[in-house]
C-alpha positions as CSV (number, residue, x, y, z in Angstrom):
1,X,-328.0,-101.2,136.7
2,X,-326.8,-102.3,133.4
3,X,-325.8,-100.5,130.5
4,X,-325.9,-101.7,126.5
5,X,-322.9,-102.5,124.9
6,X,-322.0,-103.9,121.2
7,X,-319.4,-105.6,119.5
8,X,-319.4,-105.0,115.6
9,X,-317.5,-107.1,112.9
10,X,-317.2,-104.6,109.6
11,X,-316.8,-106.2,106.6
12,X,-317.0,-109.4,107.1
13,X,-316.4,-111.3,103.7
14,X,-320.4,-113.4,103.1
15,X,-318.1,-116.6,103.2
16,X,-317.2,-116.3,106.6
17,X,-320.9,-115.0,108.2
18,X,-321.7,-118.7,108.8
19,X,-318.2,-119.2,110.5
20,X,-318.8,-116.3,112.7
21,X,-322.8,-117.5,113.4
22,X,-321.5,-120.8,114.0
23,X,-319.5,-120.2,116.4
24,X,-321.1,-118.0,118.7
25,X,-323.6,-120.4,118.3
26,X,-322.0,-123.0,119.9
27,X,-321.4,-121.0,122.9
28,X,-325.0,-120.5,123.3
29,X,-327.8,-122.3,125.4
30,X,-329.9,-121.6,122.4
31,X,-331.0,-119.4,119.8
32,X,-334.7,-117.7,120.4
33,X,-335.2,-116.7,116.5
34,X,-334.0,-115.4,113.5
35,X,-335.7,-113.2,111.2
36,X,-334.6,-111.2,107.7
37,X,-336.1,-108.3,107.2
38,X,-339.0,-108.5,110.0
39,X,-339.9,-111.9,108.3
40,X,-338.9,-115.6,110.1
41,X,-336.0,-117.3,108.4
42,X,-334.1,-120.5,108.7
43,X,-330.6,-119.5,109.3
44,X,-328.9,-122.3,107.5
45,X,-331.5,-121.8,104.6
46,X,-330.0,-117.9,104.3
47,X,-326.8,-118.8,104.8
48,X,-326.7,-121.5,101.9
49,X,-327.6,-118.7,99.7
50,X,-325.9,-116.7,97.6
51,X,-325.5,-112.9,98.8
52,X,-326.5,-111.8,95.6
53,X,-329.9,-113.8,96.2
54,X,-330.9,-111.7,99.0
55,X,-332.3,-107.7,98.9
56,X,-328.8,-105.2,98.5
57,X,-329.6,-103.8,101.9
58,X,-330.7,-106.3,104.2
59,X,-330.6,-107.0,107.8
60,X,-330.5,-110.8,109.4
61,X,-331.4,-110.6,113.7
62,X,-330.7,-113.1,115.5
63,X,-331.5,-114.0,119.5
64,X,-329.1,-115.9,121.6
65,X,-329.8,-117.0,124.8
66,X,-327.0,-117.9,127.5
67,X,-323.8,-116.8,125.4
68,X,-321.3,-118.4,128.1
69,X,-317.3,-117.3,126.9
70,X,-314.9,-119.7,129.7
71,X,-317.0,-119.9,133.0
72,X,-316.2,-115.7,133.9
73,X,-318.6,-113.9,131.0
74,X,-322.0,-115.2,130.9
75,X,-324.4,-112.8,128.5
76,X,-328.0,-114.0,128.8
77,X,-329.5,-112.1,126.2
78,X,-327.1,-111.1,123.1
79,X,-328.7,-110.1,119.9
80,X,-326.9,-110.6,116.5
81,X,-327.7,-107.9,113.7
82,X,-326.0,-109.1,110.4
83,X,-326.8,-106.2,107.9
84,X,-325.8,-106.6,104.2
85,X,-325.4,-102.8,102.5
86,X,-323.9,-102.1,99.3
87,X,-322.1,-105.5,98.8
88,X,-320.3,-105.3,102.0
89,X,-321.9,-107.4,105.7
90,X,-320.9,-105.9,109.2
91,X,-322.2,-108.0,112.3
92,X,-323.4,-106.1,114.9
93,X,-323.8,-108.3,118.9
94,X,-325.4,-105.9,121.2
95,X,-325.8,-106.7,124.9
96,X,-326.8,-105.5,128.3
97,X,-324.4,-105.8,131.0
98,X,-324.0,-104.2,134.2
99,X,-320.3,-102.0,134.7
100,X,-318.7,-104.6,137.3
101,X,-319.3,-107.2,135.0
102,X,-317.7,-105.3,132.2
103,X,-314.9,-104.9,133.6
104,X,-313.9,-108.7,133.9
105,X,-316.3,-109.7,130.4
106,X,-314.8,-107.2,128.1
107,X,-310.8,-107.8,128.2
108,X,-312.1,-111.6,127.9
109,X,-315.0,-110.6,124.3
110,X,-312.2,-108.6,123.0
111,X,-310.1,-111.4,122.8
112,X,-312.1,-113.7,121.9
113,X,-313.8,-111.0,118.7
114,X,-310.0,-110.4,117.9
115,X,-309.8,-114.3,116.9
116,X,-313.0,-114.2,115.3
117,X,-311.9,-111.6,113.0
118,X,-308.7,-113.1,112.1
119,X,-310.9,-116.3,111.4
120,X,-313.6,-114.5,109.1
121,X,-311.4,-112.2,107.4
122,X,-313.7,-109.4,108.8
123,X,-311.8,-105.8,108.3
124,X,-312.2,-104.3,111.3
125,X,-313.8,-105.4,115.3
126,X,-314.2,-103.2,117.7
127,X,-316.3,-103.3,121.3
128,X,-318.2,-100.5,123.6
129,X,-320.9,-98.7,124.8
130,X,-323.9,-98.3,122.7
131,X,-323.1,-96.5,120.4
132,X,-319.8,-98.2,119.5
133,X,-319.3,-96.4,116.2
134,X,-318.5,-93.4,118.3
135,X,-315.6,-94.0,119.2
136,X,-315.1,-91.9,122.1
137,X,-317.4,-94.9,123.7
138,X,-315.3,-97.7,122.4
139,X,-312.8,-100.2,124.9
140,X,-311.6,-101.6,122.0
141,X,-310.9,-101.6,118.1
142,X,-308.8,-104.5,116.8
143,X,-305.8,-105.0,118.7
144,X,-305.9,-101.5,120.6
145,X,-307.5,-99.9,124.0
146,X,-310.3,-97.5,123.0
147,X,-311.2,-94.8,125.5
148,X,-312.9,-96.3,128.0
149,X,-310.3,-99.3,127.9
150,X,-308.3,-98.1,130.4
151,X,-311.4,-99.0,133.1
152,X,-311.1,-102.7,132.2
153,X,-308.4,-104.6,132.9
């Protein structure tokens, strides 16, 4: 049976969203759609805008289809939620995944997040259950084990 899990990126500088997009991206099959605020959108079209061109609380979704990360995770379904609030953009990547899975996916997402947030500047990456803001639920944030880390390995 599988479980929801998220990885979330906080404060990840606008300049760096399309680094972060892009390269999850390419690790993709395809993306499904992309949509701002319940309405369709062109990715690169939002992205070539200013973040000051764009509603001060806003939320960009995005579906991925076949995120592959070496040849051990493979994530058919992972959903991207970039939300802009209050000048600042977190990236939220939620997916289902069942617990044996986890336990070889998540050592392998955390390092590969780690990178991505040394890459986009982002504040602050951290990986769980759903909810992963609780952080009682959490493997990972930055460079340390969360609570449930010590089950991976």
């Amino acid at each position: 049976m599988s479980d929801s899990f998220e990885i979330v990126m906080e404060v990840v500088p606008w300049v760096h969203v399309s680094t972060v997009l892009e390269s999850i991206g390419r690790m993709a099959d395809s993306v499904s759609w992309s949509e701002l605020d319940g309405e369709p959108i062109a990715v690169g079209d939002w992205l070539a805008g200013s973040v000051d061109e764009f509603p001060c609380s806003s939320c960009m979704i995005q579906e991925i289809n076949g995120f592959r990360l070496e040849s051990s995770v493979y994530i058919p379904t992972l959903l991207i939620r970039v939300f802009r609030f209050e000048g600042t953009v977190n990236i939220d990547f939620s997916f289902e995944m069942d617990w044996s899975d986890v336990v070889v996916a998540m050592p392998m997402l955390h390092r590969h997040f780690q990178q991505l947030k040394l890459l986009s500047g982002a504040r602050t990456v951290f990986g769980g259950m759903e909810p992963a803001q609780d952080r009682d639920t959490r493997f990972f944030t930055d460079d340390e084990r969360g609570p449930l880390g010590g089950s991976i390995a």
